[in-house]
C-alpha positions as CSV (number, residue, x, y, z in Angstrom):
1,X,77.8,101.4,119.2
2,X,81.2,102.4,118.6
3,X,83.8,100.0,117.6
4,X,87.6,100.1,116.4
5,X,86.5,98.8,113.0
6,X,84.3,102.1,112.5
7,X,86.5,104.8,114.0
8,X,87.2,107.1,111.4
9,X,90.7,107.2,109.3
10,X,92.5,109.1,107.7
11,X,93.0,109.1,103.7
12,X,96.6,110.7,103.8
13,X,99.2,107.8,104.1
14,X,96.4,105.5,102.6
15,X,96.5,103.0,99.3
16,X,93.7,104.0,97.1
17,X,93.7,101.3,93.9
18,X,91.6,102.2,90.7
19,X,90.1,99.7,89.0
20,X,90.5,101.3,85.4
21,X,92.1,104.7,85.1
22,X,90.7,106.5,81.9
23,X,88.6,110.3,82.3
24,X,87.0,109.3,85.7
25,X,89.7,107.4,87.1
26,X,92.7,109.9,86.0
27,X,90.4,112.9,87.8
28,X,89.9,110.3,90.8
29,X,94.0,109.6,90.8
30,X,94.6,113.5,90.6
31,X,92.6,114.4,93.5
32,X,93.7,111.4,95.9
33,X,97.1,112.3,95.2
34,X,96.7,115.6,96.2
35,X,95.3,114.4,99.5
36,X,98.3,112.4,99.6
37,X,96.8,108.8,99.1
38,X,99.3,106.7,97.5
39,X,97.4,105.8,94.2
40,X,97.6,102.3,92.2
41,X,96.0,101.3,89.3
42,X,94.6,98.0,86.9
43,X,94.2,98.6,83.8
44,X,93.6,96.9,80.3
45,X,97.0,97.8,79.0
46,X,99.5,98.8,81.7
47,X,101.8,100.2,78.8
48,X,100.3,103.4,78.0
49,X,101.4,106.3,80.0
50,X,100.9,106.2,83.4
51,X,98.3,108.7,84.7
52,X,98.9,111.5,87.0
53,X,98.9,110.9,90.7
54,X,99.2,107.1,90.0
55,X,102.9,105.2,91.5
56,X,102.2,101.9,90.0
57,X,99.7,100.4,87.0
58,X,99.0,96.8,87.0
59,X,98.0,94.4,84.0
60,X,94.4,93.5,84.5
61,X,95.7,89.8,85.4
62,X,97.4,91.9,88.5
63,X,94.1,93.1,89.9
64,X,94.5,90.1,92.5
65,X,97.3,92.1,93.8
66,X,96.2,95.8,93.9
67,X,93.2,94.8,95.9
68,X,95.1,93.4,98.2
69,X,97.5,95.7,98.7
70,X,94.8,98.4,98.9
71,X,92.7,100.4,101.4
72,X,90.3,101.7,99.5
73,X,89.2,100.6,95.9
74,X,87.3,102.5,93.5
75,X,85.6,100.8,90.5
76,X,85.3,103.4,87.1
77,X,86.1,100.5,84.6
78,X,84.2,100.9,82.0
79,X,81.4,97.1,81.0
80,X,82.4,95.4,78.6
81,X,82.3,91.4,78.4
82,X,86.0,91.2,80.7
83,X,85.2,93.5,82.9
84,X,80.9,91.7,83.6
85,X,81.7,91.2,87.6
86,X,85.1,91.3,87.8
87,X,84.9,92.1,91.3
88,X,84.0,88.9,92.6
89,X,84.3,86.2,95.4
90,X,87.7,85.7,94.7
91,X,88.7,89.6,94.3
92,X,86.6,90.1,97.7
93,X,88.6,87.7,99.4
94,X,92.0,89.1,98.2
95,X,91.1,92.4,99.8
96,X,91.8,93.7,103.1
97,X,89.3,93.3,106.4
98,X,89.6,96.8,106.6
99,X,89.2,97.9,102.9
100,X,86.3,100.1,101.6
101,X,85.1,99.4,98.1
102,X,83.2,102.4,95.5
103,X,81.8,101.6,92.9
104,X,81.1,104.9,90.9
105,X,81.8,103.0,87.1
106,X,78.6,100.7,86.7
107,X,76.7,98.3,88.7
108,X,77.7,95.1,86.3
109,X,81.0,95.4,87.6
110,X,80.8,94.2,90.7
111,X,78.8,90.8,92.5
112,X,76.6,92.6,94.2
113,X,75.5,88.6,96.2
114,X,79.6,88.2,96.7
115,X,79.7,91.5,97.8
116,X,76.7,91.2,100.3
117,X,78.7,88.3,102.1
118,X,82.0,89.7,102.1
119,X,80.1,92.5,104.1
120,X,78.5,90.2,106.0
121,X,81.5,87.9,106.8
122,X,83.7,90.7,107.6
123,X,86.0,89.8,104.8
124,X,85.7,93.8,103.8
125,X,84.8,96.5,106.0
126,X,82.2,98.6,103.6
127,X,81.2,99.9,100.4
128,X,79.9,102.7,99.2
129,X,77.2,102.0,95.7
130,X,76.2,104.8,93.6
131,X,75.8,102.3,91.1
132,X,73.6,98.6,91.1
133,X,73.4,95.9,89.3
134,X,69.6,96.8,88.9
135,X,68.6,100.2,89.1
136,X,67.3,101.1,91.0
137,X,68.3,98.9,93.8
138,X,65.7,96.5,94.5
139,X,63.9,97.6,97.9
140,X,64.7,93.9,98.7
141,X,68.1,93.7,98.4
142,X,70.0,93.2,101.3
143,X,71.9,95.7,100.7
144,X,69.4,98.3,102.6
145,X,69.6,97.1,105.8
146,X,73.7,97.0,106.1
147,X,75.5,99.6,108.6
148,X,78.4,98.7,106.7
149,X,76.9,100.3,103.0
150,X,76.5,103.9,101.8
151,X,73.8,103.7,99.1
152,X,73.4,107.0,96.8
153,X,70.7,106.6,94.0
154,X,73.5,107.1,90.7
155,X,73.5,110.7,91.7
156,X,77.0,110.4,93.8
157,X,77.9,112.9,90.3
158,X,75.6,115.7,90.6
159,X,76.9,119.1,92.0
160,X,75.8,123.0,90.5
161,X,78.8,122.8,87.8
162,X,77.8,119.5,86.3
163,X,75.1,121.1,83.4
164,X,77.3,123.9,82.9
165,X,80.8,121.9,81.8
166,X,78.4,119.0,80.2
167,X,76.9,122.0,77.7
168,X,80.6,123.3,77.3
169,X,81.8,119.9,76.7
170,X,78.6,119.8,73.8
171,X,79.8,122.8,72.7
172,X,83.4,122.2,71.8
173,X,82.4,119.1,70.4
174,X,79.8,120.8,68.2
175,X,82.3,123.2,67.2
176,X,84.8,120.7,66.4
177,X,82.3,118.5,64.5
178,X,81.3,122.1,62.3
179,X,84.9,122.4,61.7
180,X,85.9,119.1,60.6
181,X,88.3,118.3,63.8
182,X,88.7,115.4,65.9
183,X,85.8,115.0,68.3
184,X,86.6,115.1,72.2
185,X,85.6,111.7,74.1
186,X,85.1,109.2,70.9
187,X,83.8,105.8,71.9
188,X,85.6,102.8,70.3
189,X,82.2,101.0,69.2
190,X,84.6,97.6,69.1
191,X,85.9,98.1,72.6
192,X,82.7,99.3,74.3
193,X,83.7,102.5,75.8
């Protein structure tokens, strides 16, 4: 049945808000920009130069409002012990009926039981998972049987290219590594990502 609710819209003129903006994030903000999204942003330290594509980064204790003043909201924080399911009742409630939530970061950042009743209860409009809190998704979960939910099995990544710039990513780092430079992508151990 066809309903108001689940008539297409359109992305152009819409708030997309990132819920951490470091490599996926930035790429995210880039291309939702280009298809003229107006892009906000949460992040750990809103001091540090503002990505490209994004209008407005808010402290972490802001997330309240950017998820409520978005249409979409796309989760590529990285888990660490702040970020365990930061998305949850609360954050659900603060969003818009009509909002979408992604997650495309990890599975441990979201509720996935507040989650299932803010689908329920209307309180958001859908979500689209590439990533669970359990993986994969129990063939229990509730989750299955909602209209409202695009499942993809962590895969949401995967396109022809992806080998070829992950071995050319390998590559420079190898290079750089044999030449004594700065590697690319260094994880801060203390941080978690």
């Amino acid at each position: 049945m066809w309903t108001e609710s689940a008539r297409p819209r359109e992305i152009s003129g819409a708030t997309l808000g990132l819920v951490g903006v470091g490599s996926i994030g930035s790429e995210v903000a880039k291309s939702a920009a280009a298809l003229g999204m107006d892009v906000i942003a949460t992040r750990e330290d809103p001091r540090k130069p503002v990505p490209e594509g994004v209008r407005t980064v808010f402290a972490t204790s802001e997330l309240l409002q950017m998820l409520a003043e978005s249409d979409y909201v796309v989760l590529t924080a990285a888990v660490t012990p702040a970020t365990q399911k930061m998305i949850d009742e609360k954050c659900l409630a603060a969003m818009k009926p009509s909002a979408c939530l992604i997650n495309v970061g990890r599975g441990a950042l979201l509720d996935e039981a507040a989650l299932t009743n803010a689908l329920r209860s209307k309180n958001i409009a859908a979500a689209a998972l590439d990533v669970f809190e359990k993986e994969p998704l129990p063939q229990d979960s509730p989750l299955w049987d909602m209209e409202n939910v695009l499942i993809t099995p962590h895969t949401a990544g995967l396109t022809d290219k992806l080998w070829e710039r992950q071995y050319a990513f390998f590559s420079e780092n190898l290079k750089r590594f044999m030449n004594g430079q700065p590697l690319l992508a260094l994880v801060d151990k203390q941080k978690g990502y």
